[in-house]
Steps between C-alpha positions, in 0.01 A plus 500: 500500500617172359345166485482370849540170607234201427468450880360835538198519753450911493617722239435844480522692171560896424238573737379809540270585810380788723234622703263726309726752293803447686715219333742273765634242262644603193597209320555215770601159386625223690434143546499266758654073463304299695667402855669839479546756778481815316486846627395831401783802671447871492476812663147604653293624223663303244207303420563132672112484730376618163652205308366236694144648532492484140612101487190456764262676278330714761232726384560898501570687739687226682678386189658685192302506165743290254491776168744293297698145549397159627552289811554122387461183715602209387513624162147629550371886528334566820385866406103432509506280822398595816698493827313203577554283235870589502505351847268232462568388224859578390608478891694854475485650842570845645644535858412926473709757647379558860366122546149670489382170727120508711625658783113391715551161374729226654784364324352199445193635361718721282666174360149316469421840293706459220399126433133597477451397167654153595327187661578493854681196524755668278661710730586325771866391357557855385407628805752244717803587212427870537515462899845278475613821298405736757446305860383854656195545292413133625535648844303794436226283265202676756618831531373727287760652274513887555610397857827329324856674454592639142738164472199257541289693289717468196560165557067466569532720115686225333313226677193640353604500154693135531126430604392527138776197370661774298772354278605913478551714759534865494643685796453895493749652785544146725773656745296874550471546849645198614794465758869391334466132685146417352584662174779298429258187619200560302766502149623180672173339457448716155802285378385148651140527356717594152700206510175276581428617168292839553558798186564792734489890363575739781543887522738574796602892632809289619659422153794347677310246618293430258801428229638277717227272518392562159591291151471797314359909578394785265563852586198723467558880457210746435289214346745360269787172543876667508637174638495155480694209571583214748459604899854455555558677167330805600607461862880579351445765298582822596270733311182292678721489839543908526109591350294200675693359748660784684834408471 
């Protein structure tokens, strides 16, 4: 891959990762300008969930073992840090596929949960901004959050990880599950937080979508890029149209 551009935040480098002798990536590299919606297209299998478990550094099995390559922030490799520094610290934040929220806590106290490590008097902005985004978890603040519908739990899933004043967000399958009206609404939101200044990389079944909202997309097949270009770019093209897109 070429040089990429000095306002890089992420940058990931002919990695190659897998989960014990079975290698997924074969050679990834992309990178990722900060303020950017980016996102990651490809069929099932082709190695997208295992991508961005690698950029959170999850331990094995959850996460792939990196064998060659190197994740970069900020110019920076991130290969020896743990998931928690990477969020703490770095303020990279996963929003995983299947929201994976505390279904016998309430939504509030799943909110409070991901500002644990911060002083208490923090949180009370971020938890008013992430209500404004999404006035039904303020309604449903004392419920407890397996009771919710699949809508309100993604939006409780990105609420969580806006919790941790992430300055990048990582989305893994948003829209699975979710009704056409409240998909289209939570990548609404996806592209106000973005223009409030929020680095957004998102993996989306729905490439359609996804390019539309998105500055710029990689195609992922079989754990390697084929494609790459601007989301309108892509959108146009008629090779990514008839293999990802259905068309």
């Amino acid at each position: 891959m070429s040089g990429s551009p000095s306002n890089t935040v992420l940058e990931v480098v002919d990695l190659k990762a897998g989960y014990g002798k079975i290698e997924a990536l074969h050679g990834v590299s992309f990178h990722v300008k900060r303020g950017e919606i980016v996102t990651l297209i490809g069929a099932n299998g082709a190695g997208k969930s295992t991508t961005l478990k690698a950029l959170m550094r999850l331990t094995p099995p959850e996460s792939p073992t990196v064998t060659e390559g190197d994740i970069r922030f900020d110019g920076a490799s991130i290969l020896n840090m743990d998931a928690h520094v990477v969020v703490d610290k770095l303020g990279m934040t996963l929003v995983p596929e299947g929201r994976r929220i505390f279904g016998n806590l309430t939504v509030l106290e799943n909110l409070q949960l991901a500002a644990w490590t911060r002083r208490k008097q923090d949180t009370r902005q971020d938890l008013d901004r992430i209500f404004d985004l999404f006035p039904r978890l303020s309604e449903r603040a004392r419920q407890r959050s397996d009771t919710l519908s699949g809508g309100e739990q993604q939006m409780l899933a990105v609420g969580r990880a806006l919790m941790t004043q992430c300055s990048v967000l990582l989305l893994d399958e948003p829209s699975m599950g979710l009704a056409p009206l409240l998909m289209y609404e939570m990548f609404r939101t996806l592209k106000q937080l973005n223009e409030e200044g929020l680095t957004i990389v998102v993996v989306e079944q729905n490439a359609r979508l996804a390019l539309t909202v998105a500055d710029r997309g990689y195609v992922l097949d079989t754990g390697q890029i084929v494609a790459e270009g601007g989301g309108k770019e892509l959108l146009a093209r008629p090779e990514i149209m008839s293999a990802y897109l259905g068309a």
